[in-house]
ZAMARGU-4260 file (C-alpha; in steps of 0.2 Angstrom, whole numbers, plus 5000, padded with zeros to 4 digits):
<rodrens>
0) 4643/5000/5150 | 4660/4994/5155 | 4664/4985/5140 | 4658/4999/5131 | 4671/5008/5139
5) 4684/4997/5138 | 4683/4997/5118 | 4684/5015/5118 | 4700/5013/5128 | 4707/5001/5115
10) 4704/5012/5101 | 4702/5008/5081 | 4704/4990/5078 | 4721/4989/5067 | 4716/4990/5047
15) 4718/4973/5040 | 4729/4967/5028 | 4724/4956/5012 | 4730/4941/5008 | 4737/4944/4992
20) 4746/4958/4999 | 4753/4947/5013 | 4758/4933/5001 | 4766/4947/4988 | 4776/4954/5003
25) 4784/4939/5010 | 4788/4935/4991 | 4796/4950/4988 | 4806/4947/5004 | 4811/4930/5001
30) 4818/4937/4983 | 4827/4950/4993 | 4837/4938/5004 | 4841/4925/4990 | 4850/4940/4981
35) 4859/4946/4995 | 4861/4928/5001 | 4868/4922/4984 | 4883/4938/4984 | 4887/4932/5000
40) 4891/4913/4998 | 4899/4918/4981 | 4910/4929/4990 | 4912/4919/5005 | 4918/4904/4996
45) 4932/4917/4986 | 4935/4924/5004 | 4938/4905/5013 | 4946/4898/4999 | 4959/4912/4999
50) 4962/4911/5018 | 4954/4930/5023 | 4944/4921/5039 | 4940/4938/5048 | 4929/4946/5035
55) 4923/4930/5031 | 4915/4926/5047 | 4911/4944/5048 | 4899/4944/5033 | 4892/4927/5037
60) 4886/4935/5055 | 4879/4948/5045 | 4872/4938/5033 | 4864/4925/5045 | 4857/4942/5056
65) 4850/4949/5040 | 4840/4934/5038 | 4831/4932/5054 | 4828/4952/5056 | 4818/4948/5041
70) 4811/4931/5042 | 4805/4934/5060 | 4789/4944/5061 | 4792/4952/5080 | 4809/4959/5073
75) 4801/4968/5061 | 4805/4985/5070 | 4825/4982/5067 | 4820/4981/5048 | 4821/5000/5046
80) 4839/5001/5053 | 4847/4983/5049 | 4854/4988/5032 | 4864/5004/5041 | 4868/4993/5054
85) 4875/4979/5043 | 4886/4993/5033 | 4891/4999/5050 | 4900/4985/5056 | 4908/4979/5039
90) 4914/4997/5034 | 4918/5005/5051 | 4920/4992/5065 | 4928/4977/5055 | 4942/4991/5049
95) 4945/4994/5065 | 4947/4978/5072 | 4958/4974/5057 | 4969/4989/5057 | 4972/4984/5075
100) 4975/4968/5072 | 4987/4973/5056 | 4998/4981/5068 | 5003/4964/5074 | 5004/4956/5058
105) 5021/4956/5044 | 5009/4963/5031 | 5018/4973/5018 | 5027/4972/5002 | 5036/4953/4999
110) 5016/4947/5012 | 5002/4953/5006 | 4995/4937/5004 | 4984/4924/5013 | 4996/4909/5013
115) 4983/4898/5003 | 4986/4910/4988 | 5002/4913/4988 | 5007/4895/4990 | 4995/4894/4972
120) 5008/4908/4964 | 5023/4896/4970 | 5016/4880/4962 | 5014/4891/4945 | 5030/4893/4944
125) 5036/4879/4930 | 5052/4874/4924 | 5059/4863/4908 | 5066/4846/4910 | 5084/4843/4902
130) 5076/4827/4895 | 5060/4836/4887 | 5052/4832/4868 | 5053/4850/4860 | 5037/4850/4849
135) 5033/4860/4832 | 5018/4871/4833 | 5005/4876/4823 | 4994/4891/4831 | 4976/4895/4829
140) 4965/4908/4833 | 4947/4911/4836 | 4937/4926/4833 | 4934/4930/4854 | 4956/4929/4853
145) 4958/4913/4859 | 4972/4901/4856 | 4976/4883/4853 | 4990/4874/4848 | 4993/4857/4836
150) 5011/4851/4844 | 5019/4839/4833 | 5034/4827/4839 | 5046/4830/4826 | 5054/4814/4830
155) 5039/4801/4833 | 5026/4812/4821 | 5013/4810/4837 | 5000/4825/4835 | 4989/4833/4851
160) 4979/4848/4851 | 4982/4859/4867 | 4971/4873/4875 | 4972/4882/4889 | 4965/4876/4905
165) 4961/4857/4896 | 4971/4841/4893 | 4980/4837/4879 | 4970/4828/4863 | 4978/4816/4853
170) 4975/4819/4832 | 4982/4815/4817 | 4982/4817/4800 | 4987/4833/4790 | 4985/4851/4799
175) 4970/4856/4792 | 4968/4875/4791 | 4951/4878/4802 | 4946/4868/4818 | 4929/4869/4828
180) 4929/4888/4823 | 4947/4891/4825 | 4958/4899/4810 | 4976/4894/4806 | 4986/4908/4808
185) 5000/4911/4795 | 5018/4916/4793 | 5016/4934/4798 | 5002/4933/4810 | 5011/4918/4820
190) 5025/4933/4822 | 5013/4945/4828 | 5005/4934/4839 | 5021/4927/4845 | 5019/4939/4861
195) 5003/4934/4868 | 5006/4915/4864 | 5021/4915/4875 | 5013/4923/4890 | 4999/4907/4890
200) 5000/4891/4896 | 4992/4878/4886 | 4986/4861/4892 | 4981/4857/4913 | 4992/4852/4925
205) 5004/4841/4928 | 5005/4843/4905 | 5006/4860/4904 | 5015/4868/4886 | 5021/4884/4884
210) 5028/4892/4866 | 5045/4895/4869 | 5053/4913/4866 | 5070/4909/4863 | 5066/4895/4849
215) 5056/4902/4835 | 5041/4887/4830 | 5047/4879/4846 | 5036/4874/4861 | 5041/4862/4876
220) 5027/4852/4890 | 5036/4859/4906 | 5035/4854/4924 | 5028/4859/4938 | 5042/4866/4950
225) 5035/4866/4967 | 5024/4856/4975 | 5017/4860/4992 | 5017/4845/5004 | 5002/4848/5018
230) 5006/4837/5030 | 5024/4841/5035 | 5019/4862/5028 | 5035/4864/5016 | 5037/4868/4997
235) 5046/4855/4988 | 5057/4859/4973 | 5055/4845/4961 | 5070/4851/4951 | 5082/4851/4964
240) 5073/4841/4978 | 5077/4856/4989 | 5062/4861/5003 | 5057/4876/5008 | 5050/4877/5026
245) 5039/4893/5033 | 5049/4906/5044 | 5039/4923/5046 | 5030/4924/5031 | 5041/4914/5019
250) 5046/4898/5011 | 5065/4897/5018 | 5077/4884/5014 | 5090/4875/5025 | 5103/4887/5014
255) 5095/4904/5016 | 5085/4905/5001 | 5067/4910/4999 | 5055/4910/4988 | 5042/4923/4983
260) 5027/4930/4987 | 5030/4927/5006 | 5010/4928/5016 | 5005/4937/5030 | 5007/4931/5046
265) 5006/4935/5066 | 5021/4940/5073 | 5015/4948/5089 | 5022/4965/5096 | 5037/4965/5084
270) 5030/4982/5075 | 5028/4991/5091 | 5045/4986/5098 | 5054/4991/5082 | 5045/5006/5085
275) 5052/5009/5101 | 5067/5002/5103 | 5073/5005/5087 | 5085/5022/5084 | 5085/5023/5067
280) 5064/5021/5068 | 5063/5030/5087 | 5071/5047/5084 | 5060/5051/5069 | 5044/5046/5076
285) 5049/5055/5093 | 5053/5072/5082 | 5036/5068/5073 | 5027/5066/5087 | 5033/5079/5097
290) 5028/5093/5079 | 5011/5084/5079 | 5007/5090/5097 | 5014/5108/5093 | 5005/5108/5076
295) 4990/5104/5084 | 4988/5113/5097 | 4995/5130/5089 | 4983/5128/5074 | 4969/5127/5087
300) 4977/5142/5098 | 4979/5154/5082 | 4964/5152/5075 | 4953/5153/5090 | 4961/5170/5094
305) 4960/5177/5079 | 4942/5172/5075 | 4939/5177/5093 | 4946/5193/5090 | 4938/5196/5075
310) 4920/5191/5082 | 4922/5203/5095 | 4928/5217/5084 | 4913/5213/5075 | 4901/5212/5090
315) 4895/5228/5089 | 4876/5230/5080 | 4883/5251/5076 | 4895/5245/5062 | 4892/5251/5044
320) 4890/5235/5034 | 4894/5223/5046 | 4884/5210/5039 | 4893/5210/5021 | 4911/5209/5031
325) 4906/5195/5040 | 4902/5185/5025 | 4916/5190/5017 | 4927/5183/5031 | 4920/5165/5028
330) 4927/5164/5010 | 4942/5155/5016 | 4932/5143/5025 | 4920/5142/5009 | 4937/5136/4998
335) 4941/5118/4999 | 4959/5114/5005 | 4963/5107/4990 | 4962/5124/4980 | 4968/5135/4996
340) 4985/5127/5000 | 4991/5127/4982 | 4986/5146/4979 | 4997/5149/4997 | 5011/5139/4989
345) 5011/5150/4975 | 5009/5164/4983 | 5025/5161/4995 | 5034/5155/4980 | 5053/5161/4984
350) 5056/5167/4968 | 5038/5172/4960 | 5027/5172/4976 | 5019/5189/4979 | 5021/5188/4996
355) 5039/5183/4996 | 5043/5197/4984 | 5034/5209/4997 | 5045/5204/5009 | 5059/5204/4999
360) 5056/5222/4994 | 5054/5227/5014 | 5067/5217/5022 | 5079/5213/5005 | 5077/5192/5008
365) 5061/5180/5007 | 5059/5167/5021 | 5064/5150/5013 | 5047/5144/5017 | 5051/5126/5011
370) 5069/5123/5010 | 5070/5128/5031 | 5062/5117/5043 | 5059/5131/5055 | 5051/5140/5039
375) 5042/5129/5034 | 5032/5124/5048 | 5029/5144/5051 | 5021/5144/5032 | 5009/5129/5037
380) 5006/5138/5051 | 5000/5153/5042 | 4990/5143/5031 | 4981/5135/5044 | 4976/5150/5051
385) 4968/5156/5034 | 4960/5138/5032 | 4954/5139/5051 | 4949/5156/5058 | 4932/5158/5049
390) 4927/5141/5058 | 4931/5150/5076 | 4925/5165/5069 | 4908/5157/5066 | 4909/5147/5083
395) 4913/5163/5093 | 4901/5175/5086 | 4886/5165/5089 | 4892/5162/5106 | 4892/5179/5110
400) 4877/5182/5106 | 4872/5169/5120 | 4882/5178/5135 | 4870/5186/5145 | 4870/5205/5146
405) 4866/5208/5165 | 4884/5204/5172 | 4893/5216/5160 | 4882/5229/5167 | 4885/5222/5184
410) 4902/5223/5181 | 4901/5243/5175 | 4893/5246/5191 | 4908/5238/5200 | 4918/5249/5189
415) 4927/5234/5179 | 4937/5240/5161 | 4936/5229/5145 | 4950/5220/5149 | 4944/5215/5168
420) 4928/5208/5158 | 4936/5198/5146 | 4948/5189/5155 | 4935/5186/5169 | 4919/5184/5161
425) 4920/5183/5142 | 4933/5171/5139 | 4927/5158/5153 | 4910/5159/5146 | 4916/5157/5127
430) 4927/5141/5134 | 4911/5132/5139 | 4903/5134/5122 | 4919/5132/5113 | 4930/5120/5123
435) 4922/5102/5114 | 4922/5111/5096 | 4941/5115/5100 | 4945/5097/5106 | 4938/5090/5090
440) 4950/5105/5083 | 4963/5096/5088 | 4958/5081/5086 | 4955/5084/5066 | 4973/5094/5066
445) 4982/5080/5074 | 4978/5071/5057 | 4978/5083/5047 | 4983/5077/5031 | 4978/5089/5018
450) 4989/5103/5022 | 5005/5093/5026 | 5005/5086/5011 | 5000/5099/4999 | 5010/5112/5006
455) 5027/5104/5003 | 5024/5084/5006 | 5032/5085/5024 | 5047/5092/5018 | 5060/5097/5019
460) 5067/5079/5020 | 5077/5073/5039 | 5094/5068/5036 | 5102/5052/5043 | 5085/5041/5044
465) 5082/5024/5037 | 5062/5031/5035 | 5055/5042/5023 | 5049/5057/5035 | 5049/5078/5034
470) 5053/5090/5046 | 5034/5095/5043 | 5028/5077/5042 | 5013/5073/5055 | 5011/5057/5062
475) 4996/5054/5049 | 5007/5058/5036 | 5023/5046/5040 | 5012/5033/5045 | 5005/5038/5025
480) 5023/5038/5018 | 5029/5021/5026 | 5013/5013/5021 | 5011/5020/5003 | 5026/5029/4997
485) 5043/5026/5005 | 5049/5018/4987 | 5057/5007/4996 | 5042/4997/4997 | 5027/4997/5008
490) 5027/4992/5027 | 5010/4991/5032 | 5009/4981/5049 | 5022/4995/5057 | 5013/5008/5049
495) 4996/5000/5057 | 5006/5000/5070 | 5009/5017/5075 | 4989/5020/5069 | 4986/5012/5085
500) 4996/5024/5094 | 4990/5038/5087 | 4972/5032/5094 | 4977/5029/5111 | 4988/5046/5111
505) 4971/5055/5105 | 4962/5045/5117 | 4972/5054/5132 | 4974/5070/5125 | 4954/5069/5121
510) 4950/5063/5140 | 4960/5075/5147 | 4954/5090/5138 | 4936/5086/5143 | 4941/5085/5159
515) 4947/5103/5158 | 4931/5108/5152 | 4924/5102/5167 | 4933/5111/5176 | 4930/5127/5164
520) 4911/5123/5168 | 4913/5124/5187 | 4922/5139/5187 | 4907/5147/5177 | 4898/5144/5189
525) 4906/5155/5201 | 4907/5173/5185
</rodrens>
């Protein structure tokens, strides 16, 4: 009876499994991890040969976990989520580590290469000896548009053939006019071809050939300029026996010169010091910062009021069609940025814009809505609002509908007027609902590209900076401009830089607005 009893407790015995099916599975997993296994030693051994060590070791960690989530039977539950997992650390966390660690680095134009690659650009670099045999040469082509060259000494008559990437081969006799599938190519074609002949080097190092540009027919073995000498780390200029020694990123000499590409290196809080201590770099960023807060915060302020205004104008189940003028108040939110802010650009156009004329016809002038800085930062204001107060409009109408209707009728009793109930009931129930939706308000206006840029690209431009940055310019968008589009070339370790202060300024703001809505929620306790 007990044991009876007991199998009844342990229920349906569990269906079994064949073993075809098992051994079909485990195959089909094996095949799995030697495809993702294989991507990853062919791009580990790019990524270590290159010198990127954090992603490197990133993906092998990855890679390694991926394996025994799947090779070990009593993981078998982390099997469903390992794939978001693994794309969660190497799109979103890895980033962030390296943005971080970016902002302490000299990457930017003239370093944005590993040192092991760009010591391989130097070494390329190739120059001819003043002692040199200048060859004849015959060019021919294969029908994939690959070359080879039969270089003749004009002087001995010795013949090679040379190709790209292989060692010269010694031949003799006449130059026949077909070799291994190769056509000789004739007087016109060699002109033709001139061009992409002149841009290969023929042969393997330390003979490599190149066709010379200057001297028609002519081609010359050149040398290998520099040579990097591991041991003592310097770059050693064969030609001059000048050496080059690593200083921040690049290859200086004892004279001052350098040579190029420089590599990325460590050079600790140099970026945030330039930031702060800098006047040419400070004042800007102190005038960016200080908009970002203002923009931010009035782009949340306006919109919550008038979508808060709007929901309460609307709150009232007697009105004719009600439902139809709601929806047509969330068109603007329906329209992507991308199509609004260029139909408001339009529209306060100084010279076409409709509502720049309107004004012009009332008050005899148009704002300059881009040329002003004060204008201009009232017109991305406007169009803020437009972009934003359906969002708080949506927000506050369904929140309304969740205030309880007993303490308004309390508050008639007590002989309260609309205004007593708003300000004391209403609004502090609203904030409860509303106050994490308008953090994150802030939080996405504080980087709010989209507008910024499309309404006039941060103009219009400060005067007297060494940065590229507009009156309107967020901190998103200079940090964008320093990095991307100064012209004056790309600064990305500064511009990671202030990407690090922007978190940790978001992170305050962030903690002590929740804090505040803690405070909101105590006080709702007591309406």
């Amino acid at each position: 009876m007990a044991t009876a009893t007991q199998m009844e407790v342990r229920g349906a015995p569990a269906p079994s499994t064949s073993f075809t099916t098992t051994i079909l599975s485990w195959l089909l997993r094996l095949a799995g991890l030697a495809i993702v296994d294989a991507v990853a030693i062919y791009l580990l051994y790019n990524m270590f040969r290159d010198g990127v060590w954090a992603l490197g070791i990133v993906i092998t960690v990855v890679t390694v976990l991926l394996n025994i989530i799947f090779l070990r039977e009593e993981l078998y539950p982390l099997r469903w989520i390992s794939p978001g997992l693994a794309l969660l650390v190497v799109i979103v966390v890895y980033p962030v580590f390296s943005t971080v660690y970016t902002a302490f680095t000299n990457y930017g134009d003239g370093h944005l290469l590993t040192k092991p690659v760009a010591i391989r650009q130097i070494e390329r670099e190739v120059y001819l000896d003043e002692d040199a045999t200048i060859y004849e040469w015959t060019a021919f082509v294969s029908p994939a548009g690959q070359y080879l060259l039969w270089l003749q000494d004009p002087n001995t008559g010795e013949s090679f053939l040379v190709r790209p990437g292989e060692p010269p081969e010694p031949v003799a006799g006449e130059i026949p006019d077909e070799i291994d599938g190769y056509r000789q190519l004739n007087r016109v074609e060699r002109l033709r071809h001139t061009a992409s002949l002149v841009a290969q080097e023929f042969g393997e190092a330390p003979d490599i050939f190149r066709v010379s540009e200057r001297q028609i027919g002519r081609a010359a073995k050149y040398q290998q300029r520099y040579v990097y000498d591991a041991e003592r780390d310097v770059m050693v200029d064969q030609q001059t026996g000048k050496e080059y020694r690593p200083i921040n990123g690049t290859f200086t000499a004892e004279d001052g010169s350098t040579l190029r590409p420089g590599f990325r290196v460590a050079i600790g809080p140099d970026n945030f010091v330039r930031l702060f201590i800098s006047p040419s770099l400070r004042g800007p960023f102190t005038l960016v910062f200080i908009w970002t807060i203002i923009f931010a915060a009035l782009s949340v302020l306006i919109t919550f009021s008038l979508g808060l205004f709007l929901a309460l104008m609307f709150n009232v189940p007697e009105m004719p069609a009600r439902g139809l003028v709601r929806s047509l108040l969330l068109l603007p939110y329906a329209l992507p940025a991308f199509v609004s802010v260029p139909v408001w650009v339009g529209l306060l156009n100084p010279q076409y814009g409709v509502v720049s004329r309107a004004i012009a016809d009332i008050f005899g002038a148009a704002p300059p809505w881009f040329a002003d800085p004060t204008w201009s930062k009232v017109g991305i204001l406007l169009v803020q609002l437009w972009l934003g107060f359906p969002y708080m409009f949506v927000i506050a109408t369904g929140a309304l509908q969740a205030l309880p209707t007993d303490i308004y009728e309390a508050a008639d009793i007590d002989g309260a007027n609309p205004l007593q109930k708003f300000w004391s009931m209403t609004l502090p129930l609203l904030l409860i609902s509303m106050g994490p939706l308008m953090v994150a308000s802030f939080a996405f206006n504080f980087n709010n590209f989209v507008v910024i840029e499309l309404y006039n690209r941060g103009g219009p431009p400060m005067s007297g900076t060494t940065s590229p940055v507009g009156h309107t310019d967020l901190l998103v968008t200079y940090t964008f401009r320093i990095a991307f589009a100064s012209g004056r070339g790309a600064d990305l370790g500064y511009a990671a830089a202030i990407t690090v202060i922007i978190f940790l300024i978001l992170v305050v703001i962030t903690f002590i607005q929740f804090r505040y809505t803690n405070v909101l929620e105590e006080v709702s306790e007591n309406v």
